[in-house]
PATIGU-281410 format. One record per residue (C-alpha): residue in one letter; x, y, z; residue number from 1. Coordinates in steps of 0.05 Angstrom, whole numbers, plus 32768, in hexadecimal, padded with zeros to 4 digits. Layout:
% residues N
<residu->a&east->X&north->Y&up->Z&num->NUM>
...
This chain:
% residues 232
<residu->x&east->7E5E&north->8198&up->7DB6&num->1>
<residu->x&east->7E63&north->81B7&up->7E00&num->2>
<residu->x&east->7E48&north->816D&up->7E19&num->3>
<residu->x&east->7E91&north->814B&up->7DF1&num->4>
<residu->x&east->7EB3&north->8189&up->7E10&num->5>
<residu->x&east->7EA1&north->8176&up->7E54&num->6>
<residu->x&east->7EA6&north->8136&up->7E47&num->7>
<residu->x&east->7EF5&north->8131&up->7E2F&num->8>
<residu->x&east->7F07&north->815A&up->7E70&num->9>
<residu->x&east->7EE1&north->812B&up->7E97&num->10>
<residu->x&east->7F0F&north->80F5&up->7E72&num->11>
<residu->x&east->7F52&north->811C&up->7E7C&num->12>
<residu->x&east->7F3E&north->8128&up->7ECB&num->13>
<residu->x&east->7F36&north->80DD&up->7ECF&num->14>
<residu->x&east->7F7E&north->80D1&up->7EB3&num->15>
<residu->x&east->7FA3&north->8104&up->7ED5&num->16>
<residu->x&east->7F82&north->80DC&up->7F1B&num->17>
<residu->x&east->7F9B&north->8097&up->7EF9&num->18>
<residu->x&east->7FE6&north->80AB&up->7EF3&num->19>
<residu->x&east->7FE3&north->80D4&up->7F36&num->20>
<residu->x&east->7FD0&north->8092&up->7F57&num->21>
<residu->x&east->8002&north->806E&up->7F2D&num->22>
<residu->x&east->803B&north->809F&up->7F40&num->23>
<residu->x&east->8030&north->808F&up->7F86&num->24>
<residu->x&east->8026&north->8040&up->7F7D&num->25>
<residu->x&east->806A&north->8038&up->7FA3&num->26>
<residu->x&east->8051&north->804E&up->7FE7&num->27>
<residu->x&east->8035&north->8010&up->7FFA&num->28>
<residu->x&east->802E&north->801C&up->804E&num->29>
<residu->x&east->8028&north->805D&up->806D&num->30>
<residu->x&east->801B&north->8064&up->80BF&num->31>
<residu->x&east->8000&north->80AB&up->80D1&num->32>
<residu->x&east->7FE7&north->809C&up->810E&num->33>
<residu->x&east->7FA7&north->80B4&up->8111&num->34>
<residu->x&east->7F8B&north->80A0&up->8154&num->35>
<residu->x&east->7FB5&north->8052&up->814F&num->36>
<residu->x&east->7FEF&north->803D&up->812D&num->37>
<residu->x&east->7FC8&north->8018&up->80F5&num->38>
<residu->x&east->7FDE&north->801D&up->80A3&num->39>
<residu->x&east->7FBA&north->805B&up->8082&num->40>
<residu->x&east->7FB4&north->8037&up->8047&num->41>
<residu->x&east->7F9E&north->7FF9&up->805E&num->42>
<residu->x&east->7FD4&north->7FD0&up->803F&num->43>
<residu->x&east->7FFF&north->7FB8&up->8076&num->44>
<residu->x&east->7FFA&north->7FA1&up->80C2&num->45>
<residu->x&east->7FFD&north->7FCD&up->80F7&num->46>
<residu->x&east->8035&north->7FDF&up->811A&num->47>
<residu->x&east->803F&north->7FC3&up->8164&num->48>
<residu->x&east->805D&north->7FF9&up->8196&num->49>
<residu->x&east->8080&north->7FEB&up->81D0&num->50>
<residu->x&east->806C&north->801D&up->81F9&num->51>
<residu->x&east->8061&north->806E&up->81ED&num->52>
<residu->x&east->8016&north->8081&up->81CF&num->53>
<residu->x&east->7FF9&north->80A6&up->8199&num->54>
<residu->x&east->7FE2&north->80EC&up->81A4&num->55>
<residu->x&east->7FDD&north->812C&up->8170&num->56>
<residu->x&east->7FDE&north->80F9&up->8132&num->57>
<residu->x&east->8025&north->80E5&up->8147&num->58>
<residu->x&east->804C&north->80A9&up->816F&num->59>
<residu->x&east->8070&north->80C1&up->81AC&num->60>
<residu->x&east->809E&north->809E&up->81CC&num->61>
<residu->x&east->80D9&north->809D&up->8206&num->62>
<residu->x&east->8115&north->807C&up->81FF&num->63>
<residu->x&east->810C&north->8033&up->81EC&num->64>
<residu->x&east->80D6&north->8035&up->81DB&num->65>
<residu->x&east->80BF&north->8032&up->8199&num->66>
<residu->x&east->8094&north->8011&up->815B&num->67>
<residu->x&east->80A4&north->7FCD&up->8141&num->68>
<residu->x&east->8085&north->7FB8&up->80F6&num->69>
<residu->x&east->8087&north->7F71&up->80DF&num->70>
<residu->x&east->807C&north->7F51&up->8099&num->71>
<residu->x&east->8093&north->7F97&up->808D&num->72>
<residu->x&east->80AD&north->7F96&up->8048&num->73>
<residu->x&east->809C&north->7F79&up->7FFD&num->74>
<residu->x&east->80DE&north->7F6D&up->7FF1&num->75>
<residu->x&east->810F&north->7F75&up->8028&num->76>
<residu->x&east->8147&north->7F81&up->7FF4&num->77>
<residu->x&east->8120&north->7FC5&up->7FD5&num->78>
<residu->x&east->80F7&north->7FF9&up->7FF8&num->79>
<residu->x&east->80F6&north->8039&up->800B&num->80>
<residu->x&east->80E8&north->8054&up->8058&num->81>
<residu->x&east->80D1&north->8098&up->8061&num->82>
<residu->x&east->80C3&north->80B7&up->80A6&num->83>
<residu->x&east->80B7&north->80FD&up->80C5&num->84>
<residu->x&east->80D2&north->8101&up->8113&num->85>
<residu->x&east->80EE&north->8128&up->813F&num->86>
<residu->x&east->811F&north->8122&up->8182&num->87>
<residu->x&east->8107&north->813D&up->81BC&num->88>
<residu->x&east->8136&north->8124&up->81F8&num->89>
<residu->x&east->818A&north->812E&up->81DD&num->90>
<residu->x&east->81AE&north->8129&up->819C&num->91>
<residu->x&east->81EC&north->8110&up->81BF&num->92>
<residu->x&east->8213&north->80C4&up->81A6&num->93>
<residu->x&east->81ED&north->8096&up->817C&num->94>
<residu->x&east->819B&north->808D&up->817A&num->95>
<residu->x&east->817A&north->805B&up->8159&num->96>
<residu->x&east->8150&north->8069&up->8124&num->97>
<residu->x&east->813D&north->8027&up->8103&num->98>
<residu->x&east->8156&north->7FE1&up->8113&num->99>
<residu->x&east->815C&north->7FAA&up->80E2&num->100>
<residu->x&east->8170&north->7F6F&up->8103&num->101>
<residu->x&east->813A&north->7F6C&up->8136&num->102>
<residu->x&east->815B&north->7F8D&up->8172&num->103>
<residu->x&east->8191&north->7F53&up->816C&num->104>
<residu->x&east->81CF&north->7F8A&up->8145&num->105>
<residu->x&east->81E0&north->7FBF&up->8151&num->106>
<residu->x&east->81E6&north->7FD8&up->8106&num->107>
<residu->x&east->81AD&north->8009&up->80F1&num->108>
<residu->x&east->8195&north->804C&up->80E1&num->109>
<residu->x&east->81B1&north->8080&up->8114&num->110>
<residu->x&east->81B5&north->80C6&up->812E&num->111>
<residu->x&east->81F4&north->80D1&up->814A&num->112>
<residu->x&east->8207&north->8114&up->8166&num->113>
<residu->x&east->81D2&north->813A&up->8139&num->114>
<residu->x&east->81E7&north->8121&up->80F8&num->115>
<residu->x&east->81C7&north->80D8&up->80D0&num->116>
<residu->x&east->81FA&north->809B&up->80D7&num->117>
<residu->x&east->81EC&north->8054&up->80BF&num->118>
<residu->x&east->8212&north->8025&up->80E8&num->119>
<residu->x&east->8245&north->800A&up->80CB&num->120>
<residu->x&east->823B&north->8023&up->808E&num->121>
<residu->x&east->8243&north->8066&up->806B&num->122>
<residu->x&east->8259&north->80B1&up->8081&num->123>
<residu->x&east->823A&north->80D8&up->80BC&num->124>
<residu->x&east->820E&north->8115&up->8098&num->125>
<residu->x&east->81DF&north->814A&up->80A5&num->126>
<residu->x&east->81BF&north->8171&up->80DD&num->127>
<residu->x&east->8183&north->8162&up->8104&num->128>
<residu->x&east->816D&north->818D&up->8143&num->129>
<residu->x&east->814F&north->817C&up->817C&num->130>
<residu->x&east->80FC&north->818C&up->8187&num->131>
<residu->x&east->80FA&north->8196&up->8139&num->132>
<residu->x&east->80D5&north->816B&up->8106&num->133>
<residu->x&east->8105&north->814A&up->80D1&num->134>
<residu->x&east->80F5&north->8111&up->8095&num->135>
<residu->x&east->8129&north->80D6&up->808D&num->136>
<residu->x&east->811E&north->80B5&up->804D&num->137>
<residu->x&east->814A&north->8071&up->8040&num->138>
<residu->x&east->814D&north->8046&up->8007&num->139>
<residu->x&east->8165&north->8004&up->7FFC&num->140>
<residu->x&east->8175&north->7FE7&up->7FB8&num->141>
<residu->x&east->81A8&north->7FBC&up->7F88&num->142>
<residu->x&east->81CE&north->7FAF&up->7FCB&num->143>
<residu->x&east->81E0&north->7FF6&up->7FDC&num->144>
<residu->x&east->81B8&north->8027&up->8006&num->145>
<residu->x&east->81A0&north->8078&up->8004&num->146>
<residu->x&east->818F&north->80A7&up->8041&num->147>
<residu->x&east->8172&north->80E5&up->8035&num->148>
<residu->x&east->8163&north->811F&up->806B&num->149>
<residu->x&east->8127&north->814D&up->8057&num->150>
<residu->x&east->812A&north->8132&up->8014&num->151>
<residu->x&east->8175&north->814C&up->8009&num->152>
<residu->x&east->819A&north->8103&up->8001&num->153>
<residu->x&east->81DB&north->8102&up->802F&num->154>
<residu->x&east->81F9&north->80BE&up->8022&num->155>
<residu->x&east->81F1&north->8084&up->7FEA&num->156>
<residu->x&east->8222&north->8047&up->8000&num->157>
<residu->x&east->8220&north->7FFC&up->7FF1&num->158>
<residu->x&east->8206&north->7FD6&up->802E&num->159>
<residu->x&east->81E4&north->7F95&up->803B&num->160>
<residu->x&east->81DE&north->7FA4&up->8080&num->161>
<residu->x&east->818A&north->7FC3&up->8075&num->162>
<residu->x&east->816C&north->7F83&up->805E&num->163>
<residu->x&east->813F&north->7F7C&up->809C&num->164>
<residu->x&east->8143&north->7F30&up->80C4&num->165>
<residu->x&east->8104&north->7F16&up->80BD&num->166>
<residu->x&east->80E9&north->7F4D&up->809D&num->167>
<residu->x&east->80E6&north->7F70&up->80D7&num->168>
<residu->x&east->80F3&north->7FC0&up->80E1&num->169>
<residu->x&east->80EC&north->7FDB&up->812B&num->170>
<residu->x&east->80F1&north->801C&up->8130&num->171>
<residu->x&east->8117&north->8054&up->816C&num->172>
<residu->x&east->8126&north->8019&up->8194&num->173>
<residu->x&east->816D&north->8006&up->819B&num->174>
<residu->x&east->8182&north->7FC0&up->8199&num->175>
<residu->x&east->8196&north->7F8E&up->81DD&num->176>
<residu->x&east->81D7&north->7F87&up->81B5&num->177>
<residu->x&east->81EF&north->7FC6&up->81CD&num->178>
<residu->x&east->81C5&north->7FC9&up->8214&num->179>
<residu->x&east->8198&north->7FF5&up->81FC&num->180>
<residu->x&east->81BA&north->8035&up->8205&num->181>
<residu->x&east->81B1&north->8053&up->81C2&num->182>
<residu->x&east->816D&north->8072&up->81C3&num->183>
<residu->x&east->814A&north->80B4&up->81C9&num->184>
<residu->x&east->80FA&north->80CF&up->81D4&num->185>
<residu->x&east->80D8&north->80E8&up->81A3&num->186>
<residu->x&east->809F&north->80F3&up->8179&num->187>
<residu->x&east->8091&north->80D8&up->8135&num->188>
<residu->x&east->8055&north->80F6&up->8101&num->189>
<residu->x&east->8058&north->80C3&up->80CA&num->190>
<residu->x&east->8084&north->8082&up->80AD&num->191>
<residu->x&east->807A&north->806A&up->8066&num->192>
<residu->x&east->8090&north->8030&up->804B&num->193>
<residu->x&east->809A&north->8028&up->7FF6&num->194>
<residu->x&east->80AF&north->7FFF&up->7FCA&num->195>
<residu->x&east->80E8&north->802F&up->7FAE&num->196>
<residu->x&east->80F9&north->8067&up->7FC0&num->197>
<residu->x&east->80CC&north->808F&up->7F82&num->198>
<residu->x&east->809D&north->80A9&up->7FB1&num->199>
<residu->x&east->80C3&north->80C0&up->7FE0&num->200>
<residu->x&east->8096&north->8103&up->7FFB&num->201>
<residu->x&east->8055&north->80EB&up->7FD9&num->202>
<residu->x&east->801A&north->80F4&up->8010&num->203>
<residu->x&east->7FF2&north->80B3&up->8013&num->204>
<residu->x&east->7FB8&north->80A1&up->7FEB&num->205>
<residu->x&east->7F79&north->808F&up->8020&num->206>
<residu->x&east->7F3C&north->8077&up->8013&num->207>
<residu->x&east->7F1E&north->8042&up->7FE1&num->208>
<residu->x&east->7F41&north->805A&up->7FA6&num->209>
<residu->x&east->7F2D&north->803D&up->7F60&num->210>
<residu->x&east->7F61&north->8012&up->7F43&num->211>
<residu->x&east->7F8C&north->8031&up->7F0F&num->212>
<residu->x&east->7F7A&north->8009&up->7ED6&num->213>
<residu->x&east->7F33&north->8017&up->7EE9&num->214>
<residu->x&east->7F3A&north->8058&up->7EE4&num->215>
<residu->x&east->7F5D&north->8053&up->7E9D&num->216>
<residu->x&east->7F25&north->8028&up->7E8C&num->217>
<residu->x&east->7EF4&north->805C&up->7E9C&num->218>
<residu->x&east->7F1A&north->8098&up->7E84&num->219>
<residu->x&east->7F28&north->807C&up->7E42&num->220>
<residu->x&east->7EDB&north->8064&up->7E34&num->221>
<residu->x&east->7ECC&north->80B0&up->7E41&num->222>
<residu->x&east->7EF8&north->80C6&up->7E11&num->223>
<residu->x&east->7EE1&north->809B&up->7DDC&num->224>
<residu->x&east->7E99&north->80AB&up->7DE9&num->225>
<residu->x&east->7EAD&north->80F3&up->7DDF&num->226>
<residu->x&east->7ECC&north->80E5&up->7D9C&num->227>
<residu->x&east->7E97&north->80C0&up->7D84&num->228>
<residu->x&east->7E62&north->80EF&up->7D95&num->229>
<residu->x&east->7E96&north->8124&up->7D72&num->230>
<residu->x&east->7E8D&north->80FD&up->7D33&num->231>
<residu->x&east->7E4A&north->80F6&up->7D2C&num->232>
């Protein structure tokens, strides 16, 4: 009796870990930078910086320089970016956060005088400050686009302007379009790419992980053992 016990909470440990891993199924790329700027979960290519260095498990750059990430998406038309950053040099006029037309427009993800702008698109919202960590999360799906600020969403407009050319992001480095005056330094401690935007503030999942379906294979065989040895 204490051996089917055991045995069922072994079973109900095993399934709680299956839909943990399938709640965060989403995150699909997740740069930490722990010592290089390769994926955590060793699901994507690494980014390519031009310039700055990794230091402290973060990526810290000056102005223009920054992280570029190719064959970044699944589908360029819906995903989610999540990234924790800070400004160190001014908050003043507009700094590029993310580019989507491969340095060639100048529409993108901004902060402009403290507050998140997408260019041309949407409302100017929120407050960053400078030397202080924040998290941009930003969504793209059914042709319109979200931005949140520490999780808090400011805007939700209809945009076509963040399907990335090329499937290219690049990331704190303004585009040539505009001379490159739209830039800050800065540091950055992590950038996640999902699928959606359902996992927005999930930490990563490292490590050789079983497959979900494994898992449920596993768990439920457990279970039934105990029930049979319950019957008998």
């Amino acid at each position: 009796m204490k051996l089917s016990k055991k045995i069922k909470k072994l079973s109900f440990v095993f399934l709680l870990t299956t839909f943990s891993i399938s709640a965060n199924a989403a995150l699909i790329k997740s740069y930490d930078f722990n010592g290089d700027l390769s994926d955590t979960l060793g699901n994507g290519v690494d980014l390519i910086a031009s310039g700055g260095s990794v230091s402290g498990s973060r990526y810290n750059f000056l102005a223009n320089q920054g992280l570029k990430l190719n064959s970044a998406l699944q589908n360029t038309s819906n995903y989610g970016i999540e990234m924790k950053l800070q400004m160190t040099d001014n908050l003043s006029g507009y700094n590029k956060l993310i580019d989507f037309q491969n340095l060639t427009s100048d529409y993108g993800l901004y902060i402009q005088s403290g507050a998140v702008n997408f260019y041309t698109s949407g409302p100017t919202a929120g407050s960053v400050s400078l030397g202080a960590d924040f998290t941009i999360g930003f969504a793209v799906g059914a042709g319109s686009m979200s931005v949140f600020l520490d999780n808090a969403l400011l805007f939700n407009v209809a945009s076509s302007q963040a399907i990335p050319a090329l499937n290219i992001l690049n990331f704190f480095e303004d585009d040539f379009a505009t001379g490159q005056n739209e830039s800050f330094a800065g540091s950055v401690d992590f950038i996640r790419i999902h699928d959606d935007s359902s996992t927005f503030g999930a930490a990563p999942i490292t490590g050789n992980a079983p497959e979900p379906g494994t898992l449920f294979l596993l768990a439920s065989g457990l279970f039934g053992i105990s029930l049979r040895r319950r019957s008998l």
